[in-house]
Steps between C-alpha positions, in 0.01 A plus 500: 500500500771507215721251517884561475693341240695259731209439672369362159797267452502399808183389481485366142823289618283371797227358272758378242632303770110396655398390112792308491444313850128443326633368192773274630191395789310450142755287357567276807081405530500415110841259554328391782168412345721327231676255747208373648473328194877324518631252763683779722702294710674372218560815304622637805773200538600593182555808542709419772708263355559733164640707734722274730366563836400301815174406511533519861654850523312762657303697163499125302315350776232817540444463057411111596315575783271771340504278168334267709245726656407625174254214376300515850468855497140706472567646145216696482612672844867582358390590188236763667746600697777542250211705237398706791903612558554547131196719511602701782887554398350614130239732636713648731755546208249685286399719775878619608559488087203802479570688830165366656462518886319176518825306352724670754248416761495159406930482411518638890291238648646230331854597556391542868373154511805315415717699775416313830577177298771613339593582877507174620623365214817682577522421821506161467693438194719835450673552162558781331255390237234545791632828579480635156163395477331660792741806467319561126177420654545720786628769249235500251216447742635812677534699209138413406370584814692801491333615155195433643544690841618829291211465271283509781644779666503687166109429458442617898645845398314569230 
């Protein structure tokens, strides 16, 4: 099936925007794996006080909490966990990137996945951030499944 020209940009923005998620997931495990090596809990104090805020506010007090969950975590699990999403968000960018029906497979089902969290993440905390987030979501996993529907009525008729 040919593909239209918007189709094509529509879909070569989709993967821009998956390679990126993989890159920035990419960049977050390596600045991870570096501050396992560092006393968190105290770079995380100073980065709090360079910035003049509570330590006892709401997002302070999460950065301290986490900074102090970080040494007794499994690293072997996270960092697993973080290659395997890197690989996912990359090979799903190559496949939108060259029009391949595998890579809009996979962009649908992980799209789909986030929804019903998304979801409840909405309902119990509503923002408008929250909103925007599972509107995209909604949006592009709908127009993926959408692609892929037509295609397969296409290939039914002949």
């Amino acid at each position: 099936m040919a593909i239209q020209p918007s189709g094509r940009q529509a879909l070569h923005a989709i993967a821009a925007f998956e390679a990126l998620k993989g890159f920035a997931a990419l960049a977050a495990l390596l600045g991870l794996l570096d501050l396992v090596h560092h006393d968190v809990r105290h770079l995380a104090i100073e980065l709090i006080g360079r910035f003049g805020l509570n330590p006892d506010a709401r997002y302070p007090s999460l950065l301290l909490h986490y900074a102090d969950l970080l040494p007794g975590a499994h690293l072997q699990s996270l960092v697993l966990l973080g290659v395997c999403y890197v690989v996912v968000r990359l090979a799903e960018a190559y496949g939108l990137w060259f029009d391949k029906t595998w890579g809009e497979v996979l962009a649908a089902l992980s799209g789909g996945l986030y929804i019903p969290f998304e979801l409840v993440h909405l309902w119990h905390r509503p923002t408008a951030i929250s909103a925007l987030v599972l509107g995209s979501n909604v949006l592009l996993t709908g127009y993926l499944v959408g692609r892929l529907w037509h295609q397969r009525q296409a290939a039914a008729r002949g």
